[in-house]
C-alpha positions, 0 to 999 in steps of 0.5 A, spaced: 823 227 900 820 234 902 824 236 907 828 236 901 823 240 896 822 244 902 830 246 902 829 248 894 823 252 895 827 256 900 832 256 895 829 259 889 824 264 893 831 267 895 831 275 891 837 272 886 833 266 884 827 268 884 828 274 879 833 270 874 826 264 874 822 271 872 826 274 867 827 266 864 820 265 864 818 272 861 824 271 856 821 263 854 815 266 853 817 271 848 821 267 844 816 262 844 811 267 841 815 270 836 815 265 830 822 262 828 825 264 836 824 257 839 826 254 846 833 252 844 835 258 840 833 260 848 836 256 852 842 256 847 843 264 847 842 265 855 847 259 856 854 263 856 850 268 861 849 262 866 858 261 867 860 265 872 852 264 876 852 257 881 849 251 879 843 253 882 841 260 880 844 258 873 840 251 872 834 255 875 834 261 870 835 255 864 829 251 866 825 257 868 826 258 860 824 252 858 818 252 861 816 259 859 818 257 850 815 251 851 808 254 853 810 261 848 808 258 843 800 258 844 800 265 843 802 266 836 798 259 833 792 263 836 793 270 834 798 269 828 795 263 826 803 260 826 806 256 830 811 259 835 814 252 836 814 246 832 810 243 840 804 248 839 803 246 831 797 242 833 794 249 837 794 253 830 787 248 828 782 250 833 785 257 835 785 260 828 778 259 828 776 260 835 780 267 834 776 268 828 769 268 831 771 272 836 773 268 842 781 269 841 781 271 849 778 264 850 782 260 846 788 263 850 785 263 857 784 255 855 791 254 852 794 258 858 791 254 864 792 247 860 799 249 860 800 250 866 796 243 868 800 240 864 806 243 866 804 241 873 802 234 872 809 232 868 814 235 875 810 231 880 811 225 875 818 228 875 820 228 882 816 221 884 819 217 878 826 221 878 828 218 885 826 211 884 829 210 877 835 213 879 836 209 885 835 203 879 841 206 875 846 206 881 847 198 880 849 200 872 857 200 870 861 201 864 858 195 860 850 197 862 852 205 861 854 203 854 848 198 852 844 205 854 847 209 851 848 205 844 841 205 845 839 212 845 843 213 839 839 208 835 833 211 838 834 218 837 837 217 831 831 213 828 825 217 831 826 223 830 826 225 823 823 218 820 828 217 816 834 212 819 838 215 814 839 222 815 838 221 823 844 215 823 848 220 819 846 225 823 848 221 830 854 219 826 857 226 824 856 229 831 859 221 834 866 223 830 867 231 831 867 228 839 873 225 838 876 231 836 881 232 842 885 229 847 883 221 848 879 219 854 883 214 859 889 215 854 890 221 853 893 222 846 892 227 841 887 225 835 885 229 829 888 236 832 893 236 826 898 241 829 893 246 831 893 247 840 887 250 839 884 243 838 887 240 843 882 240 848 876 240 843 870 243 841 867 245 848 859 243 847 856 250 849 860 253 842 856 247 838 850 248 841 850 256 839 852 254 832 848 249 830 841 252 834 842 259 835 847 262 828 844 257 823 837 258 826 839 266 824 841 264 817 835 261 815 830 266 819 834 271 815 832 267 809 825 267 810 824 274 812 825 277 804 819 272 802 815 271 808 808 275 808 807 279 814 801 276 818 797 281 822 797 280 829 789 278 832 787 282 837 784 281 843 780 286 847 779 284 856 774 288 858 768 284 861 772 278 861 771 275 868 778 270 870 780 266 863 775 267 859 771 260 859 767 257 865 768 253 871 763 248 866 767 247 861 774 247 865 771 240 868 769 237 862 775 237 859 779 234 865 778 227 862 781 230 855 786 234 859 789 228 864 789 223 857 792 228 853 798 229 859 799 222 859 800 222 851 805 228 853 809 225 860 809 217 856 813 221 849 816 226 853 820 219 856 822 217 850 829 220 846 827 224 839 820 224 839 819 230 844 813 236 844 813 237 837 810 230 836 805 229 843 801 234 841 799 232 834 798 225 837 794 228 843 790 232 838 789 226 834 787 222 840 782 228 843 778 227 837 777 220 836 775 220 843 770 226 842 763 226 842 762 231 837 769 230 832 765 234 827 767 241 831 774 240 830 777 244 825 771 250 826 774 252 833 773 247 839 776 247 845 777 241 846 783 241 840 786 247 845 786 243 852 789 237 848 796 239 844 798 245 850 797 239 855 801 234 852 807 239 850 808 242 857 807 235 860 812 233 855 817 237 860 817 233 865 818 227 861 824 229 857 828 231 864 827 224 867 832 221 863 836 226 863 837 228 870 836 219 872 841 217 866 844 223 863 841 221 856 838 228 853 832 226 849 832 231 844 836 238 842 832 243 848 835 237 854 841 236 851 843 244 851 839 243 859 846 238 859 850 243 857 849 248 862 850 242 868 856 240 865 859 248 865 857 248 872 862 241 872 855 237 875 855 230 871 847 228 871 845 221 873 843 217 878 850 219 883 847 226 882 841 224 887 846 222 891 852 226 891 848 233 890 841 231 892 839 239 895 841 241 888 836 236 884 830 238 888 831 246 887 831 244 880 824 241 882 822 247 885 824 252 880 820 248 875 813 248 879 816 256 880 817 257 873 809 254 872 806 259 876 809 265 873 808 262 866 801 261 868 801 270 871 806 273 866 802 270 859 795 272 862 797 279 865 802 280 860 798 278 853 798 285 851 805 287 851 807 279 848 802 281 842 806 289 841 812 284 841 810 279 836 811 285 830 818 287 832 822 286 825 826 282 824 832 285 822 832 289 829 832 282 833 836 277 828 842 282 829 842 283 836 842 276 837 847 275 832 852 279 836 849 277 843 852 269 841 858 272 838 860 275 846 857 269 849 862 265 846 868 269 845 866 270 854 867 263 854 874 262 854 876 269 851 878 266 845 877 269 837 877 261 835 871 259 839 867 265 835 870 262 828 868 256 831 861 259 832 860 261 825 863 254 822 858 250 827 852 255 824 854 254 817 854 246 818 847 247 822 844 251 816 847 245 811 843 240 815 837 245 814 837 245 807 839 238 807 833 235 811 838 233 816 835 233 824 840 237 828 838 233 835 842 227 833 848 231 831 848 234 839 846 228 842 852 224 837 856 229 840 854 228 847 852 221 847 859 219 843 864 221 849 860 217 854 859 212 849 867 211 849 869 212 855 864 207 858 866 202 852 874 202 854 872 201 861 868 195 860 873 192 855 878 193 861 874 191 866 873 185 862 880 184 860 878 184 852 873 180 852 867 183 848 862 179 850 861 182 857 857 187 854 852 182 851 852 177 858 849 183 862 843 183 862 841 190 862 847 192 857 845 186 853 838 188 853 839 196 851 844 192 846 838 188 843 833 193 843 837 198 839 839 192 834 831 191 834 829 199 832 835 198 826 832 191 824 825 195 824 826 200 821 829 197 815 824 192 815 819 198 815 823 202 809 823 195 804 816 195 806 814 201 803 817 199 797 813 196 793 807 200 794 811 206 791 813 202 785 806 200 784 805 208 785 810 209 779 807 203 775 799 206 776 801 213 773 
């Protein structure tokens, strides 16, 4: 294992490498930081670049990204008091008003070193879970690839918004434009209509452009008429020694740190929840944990260390069972899935067998990435806070035109940029709707996998459909989704009858 980690550490400190982790990390950080540019637009937008690089340059740049965004958020919930991404939601309660009281430099030097922790804690999780996990996964076939990922369907698809409804339709919509194309083991043409162009279907990085990048546009460009400007917070470095807190402080939030980054590695794991969800859930738990409960909301940094660990801890958890099964489980794994499947790598536990070189560069390209992210958001504070003013109708173009050539790039096809902007028209109808775009992704990248394997087991088995329920694993993976169905069902016509009294009492 470390001689393994120790040849991807050679890898990434090569010039070509080493720069692309910087420039993503530097990258990440300003769409994290600037509100409405998220880590998915990121990674979704920078993809295309990735084609003519090598899987190890390519993935290096995407993670570096990943790590970058995830952690960019903090600036702009402290200075901004807006969350720069749904996982630095929670960062906003005690930042705004550290900020307010003139300790904006505290509030970001704490937030900067728990990320960094936090990111830390999540790989090394990462890079002693992942090996084991997938030497358990080498036994899976057909039939238990199939339970998994039936399982990860209902799982993201009732997890991620609350409500079973949208998310199955969600799954199902993405499900059903993945079979557009030819068939797997028989190759006939389905739902192509005449159309050649359709014949190889819909390439997975023209439908994450669309659905995250374009349709994201839309809306931010919506926004703009209506939104007012926030003011910029304004932090002043002289006389500022390290991080701006002490050594004490840092100490007596180790316990807060290591519960919090727990909450983030243990929800990151799971499909569909993701970053979004961990750090409220570890600010939640900081508090009732807390001593003093009663200086949340007034500028504590307890409420700092908790959300910014959690969400940078859930990077490592999300990349488990991604790298281990190849189940993306949220929308920003999914586009990270992409980008090996552009370089014709399948992730899944054949990956540590048959690229195992590649998988510990990936490893040290992320705690790379953590280091630069802990330098480049300290020193480079200055030049992030002048970003966060730029107007919107400068950037929103700019990034609109850089889509349309990485699509276009892709196959030098006009149709993949109509198809772009057909994607990003579905996108913002599902913005409108209230429908989460993470389970359409996974729907359409899960579909595939879970046909494929369901034609295998069934051949395997000459017809007979019960060989998925006598597996133990598939079985099991098969009753567990059928469980989460059943519970959310039952969870919907438990509440209402509270909701008619509701009606009755008003």
């Amino acid at each position: 294992m470390f001689e393994l980690l120790l040849g991807g550490f050679g890898a990434v400190f090569s010039l070509n490498i080493l720069a692309l982790v910087t420039l993503g990390v530097a990258v990440g950080i300003i769409f994290g930081a600037v509100p409405g540019l998220t880590a998915v637009m990121a990674i979704a937008l920078c993809l295309p670049l990735t084609f003519t690089m090598g899987p190890a340059a390519g993935l290096s740049l995407l993670v570096a990204l990943y790590i970058g965004a995830t952690s960019g958020g903090l600036i702009a919930a402290i200075l901004l008091k807006i969350p720069g991404t749904p996982s630095s939601i929670a960062t906003t309660f005690e930042g705004g008003p550290m900020m307010d009281k003139g300790e904006g430099i505290k509030a970001l030097g704490v937030g900067v070193v728990f990320s960094f922790l936090g990111t830390i804690f999540s790989i090394a999780a990462l890079i002693f879970i992942a090996p084991w996990l997938a030497k358990v996964a080498l036994s899976f076939g057909p039939h238990e690839y199939f339970g998994i990922a039936i399982f990860s369907l209902t799982l993201i698809a009732t997890l991620s918004t609350g409500s079973m409804v949208k998310g199955l339709f969600a799954g199902a919509i993405g499900f059903a434009i993945s079979t557009v194309g030819i068939a797997p083991v028989d190759a006939v043409r389905r739902f192509t209509f005449g159309v050649p162009n359709l014949n190889s279907g819909f390439d997975l990085l023209i439908v994450l452009v669309g659905v995250f990048a374009i349709s994201e546009i839309i809306k931010v460009a919506e926004a703009v008429r209506r939104e007012q400007k926030a003011a910029v917070g304004q932090v002043s470095m002289h006389s500022i020694k390290g991080f701006g807190f002490s050594m004490k402080e840092f100490f007596e939030q180790i316990p807060n740190a290591f519960r919090s980054a727990s909450i983030g590695l243990g929800i990151g794991i799971l499909p569909g929840i993701g970053a979004g969800t961990s750090n409220l859930v570890a600010y939640i738990a900081a508090k009732k944990r807390s001593k003093h409960p009663e200086r949340f909301g007034k500028g504590c940094i307890d409420g700092i260390v908790a959300p910014e660990t959690a969400n940078n801890a859930g990077i490592g958890g999300a990349m488990i069972p991604l790298l281990t099964l190849g189940i993306p489980g949220d929308a920003v794994t999914a586009i990270l899935l992409g980008g090996f499947m552009i370089h014709g790598i399948q992730p899944g536990p054949m990956l540590f067998v048959s690229q195992g070189e590649l998988v510990y560069t990936i490893f040290a390209a992320l705690i790379l990435a953590s280091v630069l992210m802990l330098i480049l958001e300290f020193w480079g504070l200055r030049i992030f806070v002048k970003l966060l003013a730029v107007p919107k109708h400068i950037l929103l173009p700019i990034i609109m035109v850089l889509c349309v050539v990485g699509a276009f790039g892709l196959s030098s096809r006009i149709f993949d940029v109509w198809s772009i902007v057909v994607f990003g028209l579905l996108g913002y109808g599902f913005v409108k709707g209230g429908i989460p775009a993470a389970p359409f992704i996974i729907g359409f990248i899960l579909g595939p996998m879970a046909e494929t394997n369901f034609r295998r087991g069934l051949m395997l088995s000459d017809g007979n459909f019960m060989g998925f329920l006598t597996s133990p694993i598939s079985g099991s993976f098969l009753g567990l989704a059928a469980a989460v169905i059943a519970w959310q069902i039952w969870g919907a016509f438990r509440d209402k009858p509270s909701k008619t009294a509701e009606i009755l009492r008003a």
